[in-house]
C-alpha positions in Angstrom: -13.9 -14.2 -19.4 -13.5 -11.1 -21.7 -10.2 -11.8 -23.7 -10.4 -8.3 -25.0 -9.2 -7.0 -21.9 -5.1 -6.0 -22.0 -3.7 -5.0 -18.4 -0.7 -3.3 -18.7 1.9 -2.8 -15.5 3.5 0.6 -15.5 6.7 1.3 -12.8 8.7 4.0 -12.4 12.3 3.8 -10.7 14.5 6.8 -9.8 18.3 5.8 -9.5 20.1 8.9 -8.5 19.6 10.7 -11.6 18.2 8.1 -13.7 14.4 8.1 -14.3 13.4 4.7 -16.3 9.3 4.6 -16.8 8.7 0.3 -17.6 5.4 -0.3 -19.0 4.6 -4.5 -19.9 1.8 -6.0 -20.9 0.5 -9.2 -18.4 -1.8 -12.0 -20.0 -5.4 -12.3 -18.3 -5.4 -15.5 -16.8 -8.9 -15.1 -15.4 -11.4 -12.2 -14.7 -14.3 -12.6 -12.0 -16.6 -10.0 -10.6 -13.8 -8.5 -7.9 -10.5 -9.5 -9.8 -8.6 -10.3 -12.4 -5.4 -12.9 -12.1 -2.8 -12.4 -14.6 0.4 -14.0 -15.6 4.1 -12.0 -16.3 6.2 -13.1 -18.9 8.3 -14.5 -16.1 5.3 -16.5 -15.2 4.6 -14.8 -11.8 0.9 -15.2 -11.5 -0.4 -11.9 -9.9 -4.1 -10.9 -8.5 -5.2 -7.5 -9.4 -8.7 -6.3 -7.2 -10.1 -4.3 -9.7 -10.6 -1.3 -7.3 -7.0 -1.6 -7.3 -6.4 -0.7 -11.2 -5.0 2.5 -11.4 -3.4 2.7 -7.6 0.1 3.6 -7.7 1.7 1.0 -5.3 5.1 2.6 -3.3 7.6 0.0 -3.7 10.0 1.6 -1.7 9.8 0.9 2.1 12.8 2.2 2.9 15.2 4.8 1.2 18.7 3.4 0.2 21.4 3.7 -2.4 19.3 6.5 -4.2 16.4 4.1 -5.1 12.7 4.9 -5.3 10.1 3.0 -7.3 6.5 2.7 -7.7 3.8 1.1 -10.1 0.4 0.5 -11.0 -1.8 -1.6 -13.4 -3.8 -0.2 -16.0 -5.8 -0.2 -19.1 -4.1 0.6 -22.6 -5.8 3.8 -22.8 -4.9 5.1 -19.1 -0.8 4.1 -19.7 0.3 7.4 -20.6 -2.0 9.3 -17.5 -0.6 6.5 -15.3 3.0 7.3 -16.1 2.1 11.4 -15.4 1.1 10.2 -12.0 3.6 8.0 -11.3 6.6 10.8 -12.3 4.2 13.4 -9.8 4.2 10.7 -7.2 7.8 10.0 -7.5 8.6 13.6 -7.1 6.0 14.1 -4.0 8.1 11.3 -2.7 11.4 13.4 -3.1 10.2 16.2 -1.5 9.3 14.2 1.4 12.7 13.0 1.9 14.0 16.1 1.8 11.8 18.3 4.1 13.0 14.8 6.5 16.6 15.4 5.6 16.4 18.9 6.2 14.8 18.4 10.1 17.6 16.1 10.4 20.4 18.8 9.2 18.6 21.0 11.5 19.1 19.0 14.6 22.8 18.7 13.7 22.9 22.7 13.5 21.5 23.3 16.8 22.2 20.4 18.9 22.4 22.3 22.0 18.7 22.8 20.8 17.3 19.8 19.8 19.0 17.4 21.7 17.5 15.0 24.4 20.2 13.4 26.9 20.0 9.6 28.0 21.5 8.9 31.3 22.5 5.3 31.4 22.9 3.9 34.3 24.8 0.7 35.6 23.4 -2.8 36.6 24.1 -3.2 40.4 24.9 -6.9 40.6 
């Protein structure tokens, strides 16, 4: 095991207008030739693939309350390119919802348009 290595876990969390970029350090618990397992300091054991190191992970499955996250594991040296991506992935993120948001607004404009009618019809007993 190489003790010299230091993985980092970078996440960045948008909260309406609040951007908060987290970076802490994880302990190397164990290293083989595919992964490394590593402890937080809240003693969540974790195993990182090392192909994985440097994949920014969406934590957001759904959008609510204004909340979108993401983060990745890194070296020391790669923290600050990690935290570019993460901000550019955040954004790309945005703009998704909104192009969504904007289809939907559409639909309400138009709904004459856009509209699909579901004729329901009753059980016969």
């Amino acid at each position: 095991m190489n003790n010299s290595i230091r993985l980092f876990k970078v996440s960045g969390i948008v909260h309406k207008d609040q951007l908060v970029v987290c970076v802490k350090e994880w302990k190397l618990l164990k290293e083989t030739g595919r992964y490394y397992e590593i402890k937080s300091e809240d003693a969540c054991v974790k195993r990182i693939y090392k192909e994985k190191l440097g994949v920014i992970q969406d934590d957001t499955k759904a959008y609510s309350n204004g909340l979108i996250s993401n983060h990745t594991f890194c070296a020391l040296e790669d923290i600050e390119a990690m935290r570019t991506l993460i901000i550019k992935e955040l954004d790309s993120k945005i703009s998704f919802y909104l192009q969504d948001l904007l289809l939907n607004r559409k639909a309400l404009e138009h709904p004459h348009e856009n509209s699909i009618s579901l004729n329901i019809k009753g059980m016969d007993r």
